[in-house]
C-alpha positions in Angstrom: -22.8 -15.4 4.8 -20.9 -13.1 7.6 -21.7 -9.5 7.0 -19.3 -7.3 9.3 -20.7 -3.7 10.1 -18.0 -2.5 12.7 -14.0 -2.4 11.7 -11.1 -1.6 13.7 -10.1 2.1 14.0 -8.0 3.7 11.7 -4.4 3.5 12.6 -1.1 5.2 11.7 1.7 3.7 9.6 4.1 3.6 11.9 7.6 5.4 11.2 9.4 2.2 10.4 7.4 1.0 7.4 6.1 4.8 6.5 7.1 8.2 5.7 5.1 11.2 6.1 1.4 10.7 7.9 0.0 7.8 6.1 -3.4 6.1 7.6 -4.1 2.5 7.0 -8.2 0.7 7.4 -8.7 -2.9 7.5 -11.9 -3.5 5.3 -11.9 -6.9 5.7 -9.8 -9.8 6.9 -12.0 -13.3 7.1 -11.8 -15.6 9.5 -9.4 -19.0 8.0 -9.4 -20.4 5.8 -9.0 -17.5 4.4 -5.9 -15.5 3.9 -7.5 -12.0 2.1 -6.7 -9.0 3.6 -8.0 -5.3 2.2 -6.9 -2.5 3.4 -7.6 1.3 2.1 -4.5 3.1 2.6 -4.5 6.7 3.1 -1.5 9.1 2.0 -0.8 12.9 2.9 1.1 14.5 0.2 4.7 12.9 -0.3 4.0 10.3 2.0 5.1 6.5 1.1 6.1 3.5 1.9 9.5 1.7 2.7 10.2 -0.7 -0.2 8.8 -4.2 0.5 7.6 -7.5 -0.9 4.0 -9.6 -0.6 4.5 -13.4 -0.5 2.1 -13.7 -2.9 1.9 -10.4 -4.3 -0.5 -7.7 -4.0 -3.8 -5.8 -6.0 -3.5 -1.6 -5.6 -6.7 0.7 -7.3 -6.2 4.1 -6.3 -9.4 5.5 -5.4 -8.4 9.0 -4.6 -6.1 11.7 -5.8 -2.7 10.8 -7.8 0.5 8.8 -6.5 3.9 7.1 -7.2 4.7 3.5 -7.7 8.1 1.9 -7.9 9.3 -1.4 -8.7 12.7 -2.3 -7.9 15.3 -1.2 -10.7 12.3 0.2 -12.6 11.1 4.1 -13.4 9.2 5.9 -10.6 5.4 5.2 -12.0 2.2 7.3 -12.0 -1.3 6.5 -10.8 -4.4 8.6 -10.1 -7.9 7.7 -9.3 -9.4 4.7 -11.1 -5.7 3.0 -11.7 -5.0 -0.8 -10.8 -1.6 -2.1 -9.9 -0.5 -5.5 -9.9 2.9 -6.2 -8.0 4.2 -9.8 -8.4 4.7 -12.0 -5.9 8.5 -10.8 -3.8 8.7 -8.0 -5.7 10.3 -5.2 -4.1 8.5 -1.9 -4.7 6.8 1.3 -2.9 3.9 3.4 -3.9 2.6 6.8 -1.6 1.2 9.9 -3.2 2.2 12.6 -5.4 4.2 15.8 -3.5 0.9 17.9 -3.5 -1.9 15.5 -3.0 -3.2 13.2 -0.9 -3.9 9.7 -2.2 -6.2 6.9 -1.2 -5.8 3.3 -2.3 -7.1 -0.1 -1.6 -4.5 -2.5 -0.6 -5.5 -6.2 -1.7 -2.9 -9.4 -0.2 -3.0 -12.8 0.5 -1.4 -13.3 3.4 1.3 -16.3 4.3 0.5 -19.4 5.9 2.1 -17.6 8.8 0.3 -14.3 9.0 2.7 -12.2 7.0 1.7 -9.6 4.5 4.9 -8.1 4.0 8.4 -8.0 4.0 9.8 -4.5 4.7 12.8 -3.3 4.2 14.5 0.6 4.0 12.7 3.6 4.0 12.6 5.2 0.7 14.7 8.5 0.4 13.6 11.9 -1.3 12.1 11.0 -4.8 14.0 12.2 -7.9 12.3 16.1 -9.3 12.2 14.4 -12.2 9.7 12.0 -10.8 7.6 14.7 -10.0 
């Protein structure tokens, strides 16, 4: 057993994956053979992601406040606190908070054989009012 006491500091999402001030925490990333990474993700109101893929797809529970989720050609989604989200592997999606809360997730992947976690792509625009 490896217990790990100290993590890494918080850091921001940087402007090319992000929009608005979003925070992101490595909980845990084991040493190989293991490829699980957790993260807890932390959004400002309105903030999100840029749309993007997991190689082998990816675990959100929301476990603060209430947000968006959107898969590819699909409706802009709802979560709140106590929610679970299971995005398949390569599919292209976002998720962020609601426009007047924050929102707090944990962030499960497997990473690639390579390292990756994601695949990003554009920056999501202004979400619809009726996704509000």
């Amino acid at each position: 057993m490896h217990i790990t006491r100290s993590r890494p500091a918080s850091v921001r999402g940087p402007a090319e994956q992000f929009t608005g001030a979003v925070w992101l925490d490595e909980i845990a990333a084991p040493e190989a053979p293991s490829r699980l990474r957790v993260f807890s993700v932390h959004f400002a109101p309105g903030a999100r992601t840029a749309w993007h893929t997991h190689p082998h797809g990816q675990v959100l529970h929301v476990t603060e406040g209430e947000g968006r989720v959107q898969r590819a050609g699909g409706p802009v989604e709802h979560i709140r606190a106590g929610d679970t989200v299971w995005i398949e592997p390569g599919e292209s999606h976002w998720h962020g908070a609601g426009p007047h809360t924050f929102m707090t997730h944990l962030a499960t992947v497997e990473a690639a054989a390579d390292g990756t976690v994601a695949d990003w792509g554009a920056l999501v625009g202004d979400v619809p009012a009726t996704a509000e």
